[in-house]
C-alpha positions in Angstrom: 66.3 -101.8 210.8 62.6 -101.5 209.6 61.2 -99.0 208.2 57.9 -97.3 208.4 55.3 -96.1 205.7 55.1 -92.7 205.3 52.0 -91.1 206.5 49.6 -91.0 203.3 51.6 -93.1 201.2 50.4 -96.6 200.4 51.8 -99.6 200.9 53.1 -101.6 197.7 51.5 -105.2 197.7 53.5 -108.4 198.1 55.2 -110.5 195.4 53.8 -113.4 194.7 55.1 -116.1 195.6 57.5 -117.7 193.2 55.9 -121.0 192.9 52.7 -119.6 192.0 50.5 -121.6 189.7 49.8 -120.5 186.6 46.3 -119.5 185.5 44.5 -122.5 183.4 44.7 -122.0 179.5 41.4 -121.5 177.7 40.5 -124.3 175.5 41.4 -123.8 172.0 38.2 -123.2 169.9 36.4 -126.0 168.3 37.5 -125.7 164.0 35.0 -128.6 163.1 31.6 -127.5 164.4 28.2 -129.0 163.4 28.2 -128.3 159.3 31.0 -128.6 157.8 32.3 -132.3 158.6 33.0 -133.2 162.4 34.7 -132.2 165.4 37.9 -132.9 166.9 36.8 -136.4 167.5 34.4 -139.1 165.3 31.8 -140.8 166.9 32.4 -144.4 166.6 28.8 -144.9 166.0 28.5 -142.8 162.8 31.9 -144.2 161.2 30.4 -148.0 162.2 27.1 -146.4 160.1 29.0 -145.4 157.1 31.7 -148.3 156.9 28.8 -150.7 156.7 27.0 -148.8 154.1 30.3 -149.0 152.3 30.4 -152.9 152.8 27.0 -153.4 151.6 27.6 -151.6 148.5 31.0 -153.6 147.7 29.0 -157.4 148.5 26.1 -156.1 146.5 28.8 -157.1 143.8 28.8 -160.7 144.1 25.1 -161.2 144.5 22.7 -161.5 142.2 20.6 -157.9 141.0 18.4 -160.3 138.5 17.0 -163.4 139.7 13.9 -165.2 138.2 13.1 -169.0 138.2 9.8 -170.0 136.2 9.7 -173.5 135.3 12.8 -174.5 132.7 13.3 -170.5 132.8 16.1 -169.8 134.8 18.4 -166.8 135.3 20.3 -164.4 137.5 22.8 -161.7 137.3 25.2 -160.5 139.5 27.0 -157.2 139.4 29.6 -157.9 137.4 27.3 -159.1 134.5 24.6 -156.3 134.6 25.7 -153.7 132.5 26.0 -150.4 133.8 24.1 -148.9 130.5 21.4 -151.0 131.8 20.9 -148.1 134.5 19.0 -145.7 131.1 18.4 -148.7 128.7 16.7 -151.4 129.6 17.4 -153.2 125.9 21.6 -152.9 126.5 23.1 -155.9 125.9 26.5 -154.3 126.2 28.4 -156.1 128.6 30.7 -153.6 129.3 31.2 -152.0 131.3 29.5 -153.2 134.3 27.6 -152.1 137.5 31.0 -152.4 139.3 32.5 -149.5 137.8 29.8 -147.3 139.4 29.5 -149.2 142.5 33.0 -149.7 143.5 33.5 -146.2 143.6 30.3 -145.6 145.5 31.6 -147.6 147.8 34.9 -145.7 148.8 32.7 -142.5 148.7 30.7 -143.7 151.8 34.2 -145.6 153.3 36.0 -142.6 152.8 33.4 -140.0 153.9 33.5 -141.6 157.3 36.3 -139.8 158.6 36.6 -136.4 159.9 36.1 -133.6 157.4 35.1 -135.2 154.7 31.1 -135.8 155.2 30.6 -134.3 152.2 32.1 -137.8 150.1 29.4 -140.0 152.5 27.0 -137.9 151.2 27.6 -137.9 147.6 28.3 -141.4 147.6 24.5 -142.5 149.6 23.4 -140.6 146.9 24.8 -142.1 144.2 23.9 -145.4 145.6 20.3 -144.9 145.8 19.9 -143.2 142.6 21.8 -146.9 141.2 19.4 -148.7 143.1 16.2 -146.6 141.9 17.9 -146.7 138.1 17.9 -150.1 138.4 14.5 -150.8 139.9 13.2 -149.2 137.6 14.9 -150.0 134.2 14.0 -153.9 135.7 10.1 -153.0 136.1 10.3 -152.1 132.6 12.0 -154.6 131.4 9.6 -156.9 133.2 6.3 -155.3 131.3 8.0 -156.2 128.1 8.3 -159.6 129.4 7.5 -162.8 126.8 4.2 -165.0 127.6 5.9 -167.3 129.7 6.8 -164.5 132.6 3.3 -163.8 132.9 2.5 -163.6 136.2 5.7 -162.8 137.8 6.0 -159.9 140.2 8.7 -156.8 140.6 9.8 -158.9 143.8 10.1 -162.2 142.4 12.1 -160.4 139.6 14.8 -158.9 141.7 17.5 -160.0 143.0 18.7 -158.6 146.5 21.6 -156.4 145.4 20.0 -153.9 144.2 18.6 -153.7 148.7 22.2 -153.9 149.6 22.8 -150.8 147.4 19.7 -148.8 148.6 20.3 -149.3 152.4 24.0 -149.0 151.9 22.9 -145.5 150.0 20.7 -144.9 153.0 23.4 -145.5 155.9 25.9 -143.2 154.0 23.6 -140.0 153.5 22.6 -141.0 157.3 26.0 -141.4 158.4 27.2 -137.9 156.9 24.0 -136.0 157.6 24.0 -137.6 161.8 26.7 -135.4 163.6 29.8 -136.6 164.7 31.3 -135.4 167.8 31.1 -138.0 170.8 29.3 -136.5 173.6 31.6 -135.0 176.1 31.8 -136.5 179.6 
């Protein structure tokens, strides 16, 4: 038996049916965004930029930061001799403690700053590392003015060793590395 609508009355619309799909869900929203350190995903890039920052930081360690060779006159100074009061005095002759205490942690800033979130630590190590390096430039330049009679002659750049370039790029890759952002381009 059917029956029929009612004159004026409207019909009621069918069910769906019951294996209906289900509207898509709206992507949740992004909680990194551009500032504050990262999206949801790192770009491998930037990390790569800030762990090799790190790592020239940590080998500027083992070479040498002083290095001069004028006739008999020969010396050089790696990081674990340079004291790190040498950074404000260019007369220290305090051996401890040395330029690793500053730079080791420098260097986990930067390593550690390349993960999600935590830009900020990149930042303030790349900082820290180029002020070390221009401390250290600098204190040397001095140092080289004062230089006895037999030094005449020698230049900033035959006076320094390379560490001190390790430092300052390293510095440089870990203010780039937390300043670049770091969400990998969607496809």
């Amino acid at each position: 038996m059917t029956t029929t609508p009612e004159p004026g009355a409207t019909p009621t619309p069918p069910a769906p049916p019951a294996t209906a799909m289900a509207p898509p869900a709206a992507p949740a929203p992004d909680s990194g965004g551009g500032g504050g350190g990262g999206g949801s995903s790192l770009n491998p890039v930037v990390v790569t930029v800030c762990v090799l920052g790190a790592v020239l930081v940590l080998v500027s360690i083992f070479l040498n930061w002083l290095d001069l060779s004028v006739g008999r006159l020969t010396f050089s100074f790696n990081g674990r001799e340079v004291p790190l009061d040498f950074l404000w005095d260019k007369n220290s002759n305090s051996e401890d403690p040395s330029l690793i205490v500053a730079l080791i942690p420098v260097a986990i800033l930067i390593g550690v700053g390349a993960m999600k979130k935590l830009r900020w630590l990149a930042l303030a190590g790349g900082i820290l590392a180029i002020v070390i390096a221009v401390l250290f430039g600098y204190q040397a330049d001095r140092l080289l003015d004062d230089a006895p009679p037999q030094v005449a002659g020698v230049g900033f750049f035959d006076f320094i060793g390379i560490a001190p370039w390790f430092v300052l790029v390293g510095g440089i890759l870990g203010v780039v590395g937390a300043i670049v952002p770091r969400r990998t381009p969607s496809v």
